[in-house]
N, C-alpha and C positions, 0 to 999 in steps of 0.2 A: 571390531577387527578380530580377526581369526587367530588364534595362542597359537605358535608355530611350535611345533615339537622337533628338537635338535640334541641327536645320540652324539655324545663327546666321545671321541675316539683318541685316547692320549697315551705315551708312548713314547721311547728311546728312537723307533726308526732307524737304526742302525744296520744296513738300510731300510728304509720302507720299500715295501714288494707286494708279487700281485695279491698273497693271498691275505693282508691287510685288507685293499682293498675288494676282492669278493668278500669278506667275510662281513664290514661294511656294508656292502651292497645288501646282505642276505636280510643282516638288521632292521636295514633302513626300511625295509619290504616287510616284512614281519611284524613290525610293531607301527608299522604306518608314521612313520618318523617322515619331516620335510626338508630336513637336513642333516649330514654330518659335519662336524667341523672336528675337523684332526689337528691335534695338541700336540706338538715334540714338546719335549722337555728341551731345557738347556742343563740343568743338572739332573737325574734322575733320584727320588730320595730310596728308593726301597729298587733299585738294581746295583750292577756294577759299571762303572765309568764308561762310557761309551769309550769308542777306536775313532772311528768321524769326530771334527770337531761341532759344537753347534754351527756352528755357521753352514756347515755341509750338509747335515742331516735336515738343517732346514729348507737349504735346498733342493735336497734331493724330493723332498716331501712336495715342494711348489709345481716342480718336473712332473712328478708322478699326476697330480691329481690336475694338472692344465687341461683345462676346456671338458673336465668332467662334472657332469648337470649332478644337482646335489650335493655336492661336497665343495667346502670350504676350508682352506688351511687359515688357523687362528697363529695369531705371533703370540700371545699374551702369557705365555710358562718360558716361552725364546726369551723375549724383551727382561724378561725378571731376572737375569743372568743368576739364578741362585738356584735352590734347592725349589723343585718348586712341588709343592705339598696343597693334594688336589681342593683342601677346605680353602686355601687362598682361592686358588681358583674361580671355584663354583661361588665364591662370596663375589669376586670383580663381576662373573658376568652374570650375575644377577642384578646388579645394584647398578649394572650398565644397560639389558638386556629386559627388563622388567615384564615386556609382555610374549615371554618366551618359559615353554617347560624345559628341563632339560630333564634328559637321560643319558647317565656315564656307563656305556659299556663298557665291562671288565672282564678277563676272564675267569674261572674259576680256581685255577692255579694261583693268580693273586688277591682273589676273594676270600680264601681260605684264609689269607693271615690281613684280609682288613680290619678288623679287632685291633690289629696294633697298628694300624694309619694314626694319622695328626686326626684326633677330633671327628671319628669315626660316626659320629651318632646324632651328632648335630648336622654332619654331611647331610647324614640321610634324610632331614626335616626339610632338609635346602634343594635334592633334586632325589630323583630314582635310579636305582642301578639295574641294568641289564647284564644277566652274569652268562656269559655264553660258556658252552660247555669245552672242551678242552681233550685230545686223546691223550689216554691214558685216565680220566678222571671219568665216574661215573655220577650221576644224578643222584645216587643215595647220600653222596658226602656233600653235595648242595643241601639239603634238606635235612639231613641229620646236623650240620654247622647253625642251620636256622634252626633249628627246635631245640637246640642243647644251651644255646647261648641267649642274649639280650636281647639279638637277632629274633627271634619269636615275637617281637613286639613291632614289628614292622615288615608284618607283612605284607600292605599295603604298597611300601618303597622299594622293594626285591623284589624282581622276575627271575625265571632261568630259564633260558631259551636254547634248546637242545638242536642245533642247526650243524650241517654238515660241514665242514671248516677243512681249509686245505690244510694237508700238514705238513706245514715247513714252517722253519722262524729264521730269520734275520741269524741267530749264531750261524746255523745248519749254511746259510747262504754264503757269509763272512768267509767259510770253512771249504765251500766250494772255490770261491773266488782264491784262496790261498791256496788251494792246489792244482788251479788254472781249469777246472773244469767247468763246463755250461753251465750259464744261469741264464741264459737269455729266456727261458722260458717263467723267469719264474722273478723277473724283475721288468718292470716298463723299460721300455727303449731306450728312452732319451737318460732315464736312469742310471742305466747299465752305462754310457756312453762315456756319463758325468764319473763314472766308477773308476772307468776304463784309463781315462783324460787326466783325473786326479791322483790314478794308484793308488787307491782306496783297496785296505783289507788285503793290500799283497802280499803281508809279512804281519 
């Protein structure tokens, strides 16, 4: 049987929006990945509190990705209603998942201070990161954070994939929607809908 290679894509989603998903897509393409399966948190450990409750964000996430070939929304950081700290994680779905790879795309901006995640080094024995690159952040600070640190020693479980990535995030989005201006371009439909219906991010 064929080891299915499946990039984690985990994240506040606050909301999730299109360029989440292109940027996934791009991944998926790139490193010949046969799934993604996209992780909300229910608590986020290394951001700030969401504005959506989970229950929203998790929905919003199921709307988004409906009847898209490839992707997968997982419950399993939802269901843990706590902190959820990605070494839990990647240990459940291995010890569930046994004859699958995984790859946790991250971006650069929060690879920079993975050194101080829960158990950063034993992750890395557990699956591989894919560190996409970020504007504002340049390729030198990938590669100078790997040669300066412990990170040197696993080279093998670090990529950095320097792909073109929209540039919005979920705050920028939040920030529209509170000053009533478009986002339909830049959130799925049925998304926007769910935004619009719940009064999501109007204040």
């Amino acid at each position: 049987m064929k080891t299915m290679k499946i990039g984690l894509l985990g994240g506040t989603f606050d909301p999730i929006h299109e360029g989440h998903i292109a940027l996934a897509r791009k991944v998926l393409a790139a490193r010949s990945l046969d799934e993604i399966w996209v992780i909300p948190s229910h608590i986020p450990p290394h951001r700030n509190e969401p504005i959506a409750l989970p229950d929203q964000r998790y929905h919003m996430c199921k709307l988004a990705l409906e009847n898209k070939e490839h992707f997968v929304l997982s419950d399993i950081e939802y269901n843990r209603r706590e902190k959820s700290f990605f070494i839990d994680t990647i240990n459940y779905l291995k010890s569930r998942y046994p004859n699958r790879d995984f790859f946790f795309i991250i971006g650069i901006d929060a690879f920079l201070d993975f050194l101080s995640w829960k158990e950063p080094i034993k992750l890395l024995h557990e699956c591989k990161l894919i560190v996409i690159n970020r504007p504002g952040y340049k390729s030198e600070e990938f590669y100078n954070f790997m040669n300066t640190t412990i990170l040197k020693d696993y080279n093998d479980s670090v990529s950095y994939l320097n792909i073109e990535t929209p540039n919005v995030s979920s705050t920028e989005i939040r920030e529209k929607i509170k000053n009533g201006d478009d986002v339909s371009s830049l959130l799925d439909k049925h998304v926007l809908e769910y935004i619009n219906q719940k009064g999501l991010y109007k204040k």
